[in-house]
C-alpha positions in Angstrom: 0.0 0.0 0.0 1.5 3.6 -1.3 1.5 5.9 1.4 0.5 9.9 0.3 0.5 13.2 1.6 -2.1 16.0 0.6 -0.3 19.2 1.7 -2.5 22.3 0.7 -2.6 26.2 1.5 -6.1 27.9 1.1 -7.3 30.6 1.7 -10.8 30.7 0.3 -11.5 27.0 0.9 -10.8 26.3 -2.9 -7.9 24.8 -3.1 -8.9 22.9 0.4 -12.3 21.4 -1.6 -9.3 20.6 -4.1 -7.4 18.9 -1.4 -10.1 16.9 0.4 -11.2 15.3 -2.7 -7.6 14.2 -4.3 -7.0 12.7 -0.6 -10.6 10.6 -1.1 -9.6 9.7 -4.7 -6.3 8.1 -3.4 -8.0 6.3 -0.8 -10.2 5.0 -3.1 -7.2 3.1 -5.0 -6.1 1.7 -1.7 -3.5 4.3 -0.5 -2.8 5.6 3.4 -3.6 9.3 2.8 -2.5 12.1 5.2 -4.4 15.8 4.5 -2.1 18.0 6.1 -2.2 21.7 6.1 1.7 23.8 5.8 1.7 24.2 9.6 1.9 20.2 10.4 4.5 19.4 7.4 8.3 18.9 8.4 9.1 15.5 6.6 8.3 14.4 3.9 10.4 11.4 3.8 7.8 9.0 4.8 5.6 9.4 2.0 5.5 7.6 -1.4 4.2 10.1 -3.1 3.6 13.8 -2.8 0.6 16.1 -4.0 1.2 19.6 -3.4 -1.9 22.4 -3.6 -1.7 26.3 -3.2 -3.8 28.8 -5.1 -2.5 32.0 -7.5 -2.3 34.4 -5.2 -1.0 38.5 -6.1 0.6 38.4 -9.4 -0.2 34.8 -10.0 2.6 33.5 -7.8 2.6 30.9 -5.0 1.2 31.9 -1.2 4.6 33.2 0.6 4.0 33.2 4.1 3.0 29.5 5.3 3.5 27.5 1.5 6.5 28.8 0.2 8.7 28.3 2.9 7.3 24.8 3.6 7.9 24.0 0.2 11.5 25.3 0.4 12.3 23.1 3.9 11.2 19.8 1.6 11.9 20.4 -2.4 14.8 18.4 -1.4 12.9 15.4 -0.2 11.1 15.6 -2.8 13.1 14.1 -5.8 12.7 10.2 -6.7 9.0 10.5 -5.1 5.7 10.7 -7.2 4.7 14.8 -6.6 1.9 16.1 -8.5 0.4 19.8 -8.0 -2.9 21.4 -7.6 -4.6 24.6 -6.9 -7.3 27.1 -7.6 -6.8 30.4 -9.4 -9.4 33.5 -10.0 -7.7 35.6 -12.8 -4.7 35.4 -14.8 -4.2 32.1 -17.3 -2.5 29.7 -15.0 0.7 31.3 -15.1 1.9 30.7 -11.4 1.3 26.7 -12.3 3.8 26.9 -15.2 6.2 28.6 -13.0 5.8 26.3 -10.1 6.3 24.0 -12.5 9.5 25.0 -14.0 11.0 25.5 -10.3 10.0 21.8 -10.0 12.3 20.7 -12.7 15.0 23.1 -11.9 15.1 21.3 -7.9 14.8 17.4 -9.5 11.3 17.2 -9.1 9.7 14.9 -11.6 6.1 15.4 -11.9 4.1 12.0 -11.9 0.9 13.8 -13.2 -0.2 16.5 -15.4 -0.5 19.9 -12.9 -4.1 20.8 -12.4 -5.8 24.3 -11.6 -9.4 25.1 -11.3 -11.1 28.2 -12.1 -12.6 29.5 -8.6 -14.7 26.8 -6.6 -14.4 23.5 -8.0 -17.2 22.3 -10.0 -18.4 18.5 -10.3 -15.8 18.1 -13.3 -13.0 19.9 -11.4 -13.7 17.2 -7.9 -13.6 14.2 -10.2 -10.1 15.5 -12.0 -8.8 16.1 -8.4 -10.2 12.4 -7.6 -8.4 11.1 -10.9 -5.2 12.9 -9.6 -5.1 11.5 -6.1 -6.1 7.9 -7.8 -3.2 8.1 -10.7 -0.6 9.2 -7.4 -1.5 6.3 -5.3 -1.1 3.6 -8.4 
């Protein structure tokens, strides 16, 4: 049995609806699933996989106060797992995906599923991709 953490930011409850349903999609295939919020991640080393959520926030960028410097204490633990990202945006074209994307591959990070980003509140479409995502991470 694969063994996955769901680490998310929200701050709308977005990205959090995003979060809760890639954990039950992974539990669904089997896999031990910890939802964990920022504030309880320190180690990551654990896991099997990895699936990482935090909405565009200012100029399409990544939340800087509580995710960013999470994700900076464990992009190094981070390489040779399964990571996939998630979040929710309301402007802008997805832009702080690409990026967060790119600074993926520049750390090692191999992505083990395609990114995926929701316009606003997740609809019944956007909770089944985020079900698909958690499935394909714990396979």
């Amino acid at each position: 049995m694969s063994k996955l953490a769901v680490i998310y930011w929200s701050s709308t409850g977005n990205t959090e609806a995003m979060a809760n349903a890639v954990a039950e999609g992974a539990k669904e295939k089997g896999a031990a699933v910890d939802l964990l919020t920022c504030a309880d991640v320190s180690d990551v080393s654990a896991y099997d996989a990895v699936a990482l959520g935090c909405p565009a926030m200012g100029a399409e960028e990544l939340e800087d106060g509580e995710f960013l410097p999470m994700l900076e204490g464990i992009e190094g633990a981070l390489a040779g797992k399964k990571v996939a990202l998630f979040g929710s945006y309301g402007w802008g074209d997805g832009e702080w995906m690409r990026n967060w994307e790119s600074r993926c591959a520049e750390k090692g990070i191999a992505l083990a599923a395609d990114s995926l980003i929701v316009n606003e509140t997740p609809d019944d479409d956007g909770i089944a991709k985020c079900k698909a995502l958690g499935a394909a991470l714990a396979e």
